[in-house]
C-alpha positions as CSV (number, residue, x, y, z in Angstrom):
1,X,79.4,148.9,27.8
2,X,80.5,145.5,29.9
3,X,77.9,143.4,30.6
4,X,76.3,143.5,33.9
5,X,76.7,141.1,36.2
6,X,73.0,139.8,38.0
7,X,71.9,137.9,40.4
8,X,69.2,135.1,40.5
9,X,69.4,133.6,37.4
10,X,69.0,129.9,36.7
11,X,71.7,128.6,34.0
12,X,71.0,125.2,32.3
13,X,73.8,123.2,30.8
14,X,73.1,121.6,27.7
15,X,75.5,118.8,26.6
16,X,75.2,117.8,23.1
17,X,72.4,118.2,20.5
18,X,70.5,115.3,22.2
19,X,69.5,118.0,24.7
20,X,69.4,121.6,23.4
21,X,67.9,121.0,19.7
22,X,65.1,119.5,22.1
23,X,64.7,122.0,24.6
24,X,64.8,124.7,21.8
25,X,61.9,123.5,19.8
26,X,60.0,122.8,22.5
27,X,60.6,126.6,23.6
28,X,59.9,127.7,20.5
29,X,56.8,125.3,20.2
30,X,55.3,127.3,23.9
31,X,56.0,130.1,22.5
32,X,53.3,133.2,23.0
33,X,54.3,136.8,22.5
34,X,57.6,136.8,20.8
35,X,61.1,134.8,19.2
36,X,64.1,136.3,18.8
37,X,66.8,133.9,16.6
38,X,70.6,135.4,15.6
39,X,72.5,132.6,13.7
40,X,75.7,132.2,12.1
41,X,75.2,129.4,10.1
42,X,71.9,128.4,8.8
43,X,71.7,126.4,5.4
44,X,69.0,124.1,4.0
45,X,68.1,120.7,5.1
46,X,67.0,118.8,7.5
47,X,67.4,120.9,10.7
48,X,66.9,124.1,9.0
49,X,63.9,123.0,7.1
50,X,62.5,121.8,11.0
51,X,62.8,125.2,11.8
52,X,61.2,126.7,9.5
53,X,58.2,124.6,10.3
54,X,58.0,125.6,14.1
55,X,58.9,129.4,13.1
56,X,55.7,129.8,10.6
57,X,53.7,127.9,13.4
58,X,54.1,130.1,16.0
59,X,53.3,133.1,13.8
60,X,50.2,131.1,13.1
61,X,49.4,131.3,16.6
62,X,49.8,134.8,16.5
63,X,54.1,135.4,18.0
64,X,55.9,137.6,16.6
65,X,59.0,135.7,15.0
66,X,62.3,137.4,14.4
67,X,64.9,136.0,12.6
68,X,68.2,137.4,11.9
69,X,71.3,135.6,10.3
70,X,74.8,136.3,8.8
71,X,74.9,137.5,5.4
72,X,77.5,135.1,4.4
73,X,76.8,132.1,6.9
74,X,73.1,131.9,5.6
75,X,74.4,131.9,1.7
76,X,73.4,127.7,2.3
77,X,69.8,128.6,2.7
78,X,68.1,128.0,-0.5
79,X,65.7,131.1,-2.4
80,X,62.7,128.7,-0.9
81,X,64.0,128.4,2.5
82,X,64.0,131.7,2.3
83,X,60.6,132.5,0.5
84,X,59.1,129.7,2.7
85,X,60.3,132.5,5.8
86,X,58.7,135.6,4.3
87,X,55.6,134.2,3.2
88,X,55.0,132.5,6.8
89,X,55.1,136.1,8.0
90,X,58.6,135.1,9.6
91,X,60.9,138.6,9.7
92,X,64.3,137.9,8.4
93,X,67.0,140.4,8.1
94,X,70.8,139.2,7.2
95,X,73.5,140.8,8.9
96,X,76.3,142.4,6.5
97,X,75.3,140.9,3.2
98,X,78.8,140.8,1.3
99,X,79.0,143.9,-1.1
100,X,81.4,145.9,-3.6
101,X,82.7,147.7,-0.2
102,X,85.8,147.3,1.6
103,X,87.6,144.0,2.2
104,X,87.2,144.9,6.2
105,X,83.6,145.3,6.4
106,X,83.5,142.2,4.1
107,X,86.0,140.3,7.3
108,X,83.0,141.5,9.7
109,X,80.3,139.4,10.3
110,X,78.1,138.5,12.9
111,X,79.0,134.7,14.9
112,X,77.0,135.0,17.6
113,X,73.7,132.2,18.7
114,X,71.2,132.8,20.9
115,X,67.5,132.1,20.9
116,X,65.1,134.1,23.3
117,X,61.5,133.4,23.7
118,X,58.6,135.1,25.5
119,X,61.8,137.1,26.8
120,X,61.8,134.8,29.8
121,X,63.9,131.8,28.6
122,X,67.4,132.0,26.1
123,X,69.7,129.8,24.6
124,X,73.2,130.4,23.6
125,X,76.1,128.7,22.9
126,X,77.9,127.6,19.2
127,X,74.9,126.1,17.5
128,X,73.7,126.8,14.1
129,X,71.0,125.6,12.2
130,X,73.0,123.4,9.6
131,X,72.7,119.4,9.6
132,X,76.1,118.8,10.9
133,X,74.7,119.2,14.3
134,X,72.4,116.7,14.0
135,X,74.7,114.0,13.8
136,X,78.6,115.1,13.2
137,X,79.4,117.9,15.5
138,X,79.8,117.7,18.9
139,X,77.9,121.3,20.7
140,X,77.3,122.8,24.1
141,X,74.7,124.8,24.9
142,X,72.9,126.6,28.1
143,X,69.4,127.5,28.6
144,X,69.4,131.0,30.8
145,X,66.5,132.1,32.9
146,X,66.0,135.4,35.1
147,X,67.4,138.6,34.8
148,X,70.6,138.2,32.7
149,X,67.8,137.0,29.7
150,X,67.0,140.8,29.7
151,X,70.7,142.0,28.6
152,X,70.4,139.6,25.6
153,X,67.2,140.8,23.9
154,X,69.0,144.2,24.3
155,X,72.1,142.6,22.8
156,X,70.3,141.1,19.4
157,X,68.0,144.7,19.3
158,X,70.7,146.8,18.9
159,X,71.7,144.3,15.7
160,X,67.9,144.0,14.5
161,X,68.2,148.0,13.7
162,X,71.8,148.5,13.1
163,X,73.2,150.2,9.9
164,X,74.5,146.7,8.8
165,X,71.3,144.8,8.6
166,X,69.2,144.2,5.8
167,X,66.4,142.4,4.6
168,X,62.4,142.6,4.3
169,X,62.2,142.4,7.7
170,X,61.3,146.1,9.3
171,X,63.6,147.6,11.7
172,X,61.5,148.9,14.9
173,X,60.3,145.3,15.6
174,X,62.2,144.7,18.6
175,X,61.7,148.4,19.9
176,X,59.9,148.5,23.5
177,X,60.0,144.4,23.4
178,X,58.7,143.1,26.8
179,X,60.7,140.8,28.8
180,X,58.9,138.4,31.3
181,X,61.9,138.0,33.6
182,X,62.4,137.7,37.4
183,X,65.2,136.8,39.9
184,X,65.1,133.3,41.0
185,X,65.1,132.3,44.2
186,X,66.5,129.4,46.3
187,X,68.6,126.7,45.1
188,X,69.3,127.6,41.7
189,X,70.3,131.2,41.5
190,X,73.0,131.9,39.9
191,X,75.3,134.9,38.8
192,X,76.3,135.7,35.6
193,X,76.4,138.3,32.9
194,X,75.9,138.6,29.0
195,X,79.4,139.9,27.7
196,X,80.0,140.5,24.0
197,X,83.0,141.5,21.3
198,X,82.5,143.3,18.4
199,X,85.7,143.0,16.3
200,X,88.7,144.9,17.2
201,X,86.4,147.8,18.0
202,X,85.0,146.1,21.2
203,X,87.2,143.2,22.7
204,X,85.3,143.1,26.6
205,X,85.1,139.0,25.7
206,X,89.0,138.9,25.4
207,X,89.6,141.1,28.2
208,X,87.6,139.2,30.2
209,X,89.0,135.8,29.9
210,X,92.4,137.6,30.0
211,X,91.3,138.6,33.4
212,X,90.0,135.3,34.2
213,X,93.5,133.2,33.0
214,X,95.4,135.8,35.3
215,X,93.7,135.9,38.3
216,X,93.2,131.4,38.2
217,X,94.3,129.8,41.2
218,X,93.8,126.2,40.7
219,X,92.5,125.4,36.8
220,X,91.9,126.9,33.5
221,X,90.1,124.5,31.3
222,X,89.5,125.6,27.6
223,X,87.9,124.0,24.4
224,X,87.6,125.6,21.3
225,X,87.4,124.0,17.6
226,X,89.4,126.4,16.2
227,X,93.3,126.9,18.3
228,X,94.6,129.5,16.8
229,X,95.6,132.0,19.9
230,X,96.4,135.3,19.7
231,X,100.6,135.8,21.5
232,X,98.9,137.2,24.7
233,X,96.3,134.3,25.4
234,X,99.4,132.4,25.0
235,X,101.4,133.8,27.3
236,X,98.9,134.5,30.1
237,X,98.3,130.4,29.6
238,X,102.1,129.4,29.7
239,X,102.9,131.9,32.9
240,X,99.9,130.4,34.4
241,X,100.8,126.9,34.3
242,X,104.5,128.4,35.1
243,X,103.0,129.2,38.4
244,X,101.2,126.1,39.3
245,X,97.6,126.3,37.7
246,X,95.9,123.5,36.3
247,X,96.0,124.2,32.4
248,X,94.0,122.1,30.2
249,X,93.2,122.8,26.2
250,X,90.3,120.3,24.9
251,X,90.9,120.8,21.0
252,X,89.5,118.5,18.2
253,X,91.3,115.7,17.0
254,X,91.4,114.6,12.8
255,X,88.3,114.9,12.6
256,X,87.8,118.5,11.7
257,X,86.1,120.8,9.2
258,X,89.3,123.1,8.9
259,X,92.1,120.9,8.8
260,X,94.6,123.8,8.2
261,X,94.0,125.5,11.2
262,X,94.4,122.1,13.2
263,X,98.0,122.6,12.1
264,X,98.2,126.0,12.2
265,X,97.1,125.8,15.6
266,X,99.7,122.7,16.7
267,X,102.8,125.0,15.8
268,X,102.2,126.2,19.0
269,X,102.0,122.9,20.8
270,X,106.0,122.5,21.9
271,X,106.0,126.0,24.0
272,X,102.7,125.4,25.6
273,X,103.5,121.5,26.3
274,X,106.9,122.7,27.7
275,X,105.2,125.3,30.1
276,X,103.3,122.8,31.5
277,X,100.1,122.8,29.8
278,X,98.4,119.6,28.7
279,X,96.8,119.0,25.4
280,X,94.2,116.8,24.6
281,X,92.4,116.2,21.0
282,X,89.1,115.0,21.4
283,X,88.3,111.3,19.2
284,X,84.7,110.4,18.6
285,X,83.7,113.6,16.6
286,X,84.5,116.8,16.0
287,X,84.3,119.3,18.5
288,X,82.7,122.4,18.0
289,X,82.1,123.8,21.4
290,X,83.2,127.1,22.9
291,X,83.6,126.7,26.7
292,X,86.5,128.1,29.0
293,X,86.4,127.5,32.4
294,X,88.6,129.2,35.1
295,X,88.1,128.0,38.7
296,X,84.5,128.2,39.6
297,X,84.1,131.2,36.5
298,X,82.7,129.6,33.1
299,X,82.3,131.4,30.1
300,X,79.9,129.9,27.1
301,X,79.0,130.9,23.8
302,X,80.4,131.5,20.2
303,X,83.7,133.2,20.6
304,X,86.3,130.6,19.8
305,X,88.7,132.9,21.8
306,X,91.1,133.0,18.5
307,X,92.8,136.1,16.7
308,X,90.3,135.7,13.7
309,X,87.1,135.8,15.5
310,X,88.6,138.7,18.2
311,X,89.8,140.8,15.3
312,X,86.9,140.5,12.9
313,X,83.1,139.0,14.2
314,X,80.3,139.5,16.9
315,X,80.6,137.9,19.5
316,X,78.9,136.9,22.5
317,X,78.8,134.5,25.8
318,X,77.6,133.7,28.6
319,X,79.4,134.0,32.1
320,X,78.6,132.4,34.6
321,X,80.0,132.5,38.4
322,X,78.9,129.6,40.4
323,X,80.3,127.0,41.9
324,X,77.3,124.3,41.7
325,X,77.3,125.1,37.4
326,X,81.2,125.3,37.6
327,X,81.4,121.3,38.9
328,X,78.8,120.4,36.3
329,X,81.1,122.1,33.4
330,X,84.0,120.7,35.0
331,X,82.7,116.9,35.1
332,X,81.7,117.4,31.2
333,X,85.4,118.5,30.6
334,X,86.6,115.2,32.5
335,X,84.3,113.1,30.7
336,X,85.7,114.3,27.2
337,X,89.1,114.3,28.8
338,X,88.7,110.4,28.9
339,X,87.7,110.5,25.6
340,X,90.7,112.6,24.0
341,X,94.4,111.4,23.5
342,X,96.8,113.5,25.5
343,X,99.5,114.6,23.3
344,X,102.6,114.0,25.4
345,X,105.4,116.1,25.7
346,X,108.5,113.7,24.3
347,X,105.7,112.4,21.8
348,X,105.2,115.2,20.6
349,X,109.3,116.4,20.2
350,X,109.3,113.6,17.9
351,X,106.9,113.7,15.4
352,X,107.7,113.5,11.9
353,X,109.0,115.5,9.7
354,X,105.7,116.0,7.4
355,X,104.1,116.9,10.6
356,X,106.2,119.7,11.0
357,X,105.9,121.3,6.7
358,X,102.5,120.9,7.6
359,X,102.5,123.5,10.1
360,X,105.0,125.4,9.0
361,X,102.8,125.6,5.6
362,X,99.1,126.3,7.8
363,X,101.3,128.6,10.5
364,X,102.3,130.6,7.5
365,X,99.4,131.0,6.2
366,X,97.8,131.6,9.3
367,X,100.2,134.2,10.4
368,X,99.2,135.8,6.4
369,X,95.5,136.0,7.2
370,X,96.1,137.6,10.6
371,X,97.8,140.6,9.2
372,X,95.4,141.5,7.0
373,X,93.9,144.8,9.5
């Protein structure tokens, strides 16, 4: 069930919403035979209303359009939204609607973003169709051509007609679905894989990075929005910088749509800090990108690499292993590097007291949720 690795794709990155909101609609806008959109989030406004627009248009022009979103991530969008979907001839299905079931499958639900259109061209990364990335969160994304784009109309087909999804959309759509994809050749290709995590029942993702964090030889560089590590990520990250690796966590700052698990998170601070591992919390915004980077390995997508997300959601990334895409990840990290404060070891021994409750309350917490199996 791991993802394959291939050869002779071309892999895009896509720094802020500047550039992939852009180069998504204008996909979506060329599109001919078929689009294929998984969400997490989507609620009514301005972006989500956008897309709407460009979805019915291309079913207009005769593409078949596929939409499929989290049960409880799309509670935002509004009865019309959604009414303004079905009558386009849009096919919606929501993934795990929340029922009078179990608390578990409840806890389950589907995080993963991607975009694929014509089958020849996808996007992935932590987007979702919500304002906030118009203007307040900071995103990553990649654009993927060639081979790899294959594995991820597998990936959302097997969701499109799972037990779990509902919705007025048929299953069968995506059965047989063409894909227009071909090794590229020359400059730009590039290896990588589609790798995925399905709760605790399927943790390849986590295995992977795991892998990845051990094996480092000269960096690990990680952001994530939401720090909130299982023990072994930990571990592998403090024995790492133990042994001389470069070990780098790019985490948001005050400005943050969870403040409890900011402080949840920096109870863990001190050990880490003391291993050797430097911590910086971005400023100007607040980050929500998923991106780890180990050596010239970079993995990209929605997993926030934390015990909630392993345990419970659907994940998926993209790896990629290159060295040219590798530097261009790595000059994006230095670039928001300069833009974070570096919380500094003796700093940090001495912060105040409220400081402290405050994580002591969130860790608690925290540590509550994550029992809950």
């Amino acid at each position: 069930m791991h993802g394959i690795w291939r050869d002779g794709n071309d892999f895009e990155l896509l720094p802020e919403a500047s550039q992939f909101l852009p180069a998504m609609f204008e996909a979506i806008e060329l599109a001919r035979a078929s689009i294929l959109i998984e969400l997490y989030l989507m609620e009514s406004g301005r972006l989500a209303s956008a897309l709407i627009d460009a979805l019915v248009r291309s079913v207009e022009r005769g593409v078949m359009v596929l939409l499929l979103v989290d049960g409880y991530g799309a509670m935002g969008l509004s009865r019309h939204d959604r009414e303004r979907l079905e009558a386009g001839g849009v096919a919606l299905r929501f993934f795990n609607p929340l029922g009078l079931h179990s608390l578990a499958r409840n806890l389950t639900r589907d995080h993963r973003k991607l975009v694929v259109v014509d089958g020849r061209i996808a996007f992935t990364g932590g987007f979702g169709a919500v304002d906030e990335f118009l203007d307040a969160w900071y995103e990553v994304a990649v654009r993927i051509r060639g081979p790899v784009v294959a594995d991820w109309v597998r990936l959302f087909s097997r969701l499109w007609d799972s037990p779990l999804t509902r919705g007025p959309g048929p299953a069968g759509l995506v059965r047989g679905l063409s894909t227009a994809t071909r090794a590229m050749d020359g400059y730009r290709g590039m290896r990588g894989r589609a790798i995925w995590g399905q709760g605790y029942r399927y943790q390849a993702i986590r295995h992977s990075l795991h892998g990845r964090v051990e094996r480092a030889r000269r960096r690990i560089w990680i952001c994530t929005p939401y720090f909130a590590p299982t023990f072994s990520l930990r571990l592998r990250l403090a024995r790492a910088a133990r042994r001389g690796v470069e070990v780098r966590l790019l985490l948001p700052g005050e400005q943050h749509d969870h403040p409890g698990v900011r402080y949840a998170g920096q109870r863990f601070y001190g050990r880490l800090l003391r291993a050797g591992v430097r911590i910086y919390e971005f400023q100007p915004t607040f980050i929500h990108a998923k991106v780890s980077l180990a050596d010239d390995w970079v993995s990209l997508g929605s997993c926030n690499f934390d015990h909630w997300s392993l345990h419970w959601n659907l994940e998926a990334n993209q790896e990629v292993d290159d060295r040219r895409f590798a530097a261009e990840v790595a000059a994006l990290f230095e670039r928001h590097f300069a833009a974070s404060h570096e919380i500094e070891p003796r700093a940090w021994a001495r912060r105040p007291l409220w400081q402290r409750l405050k994580e002591w309350l969130f860790g608690t917490l925290d540590g509550m949720l994550t029992r809950l199996r």
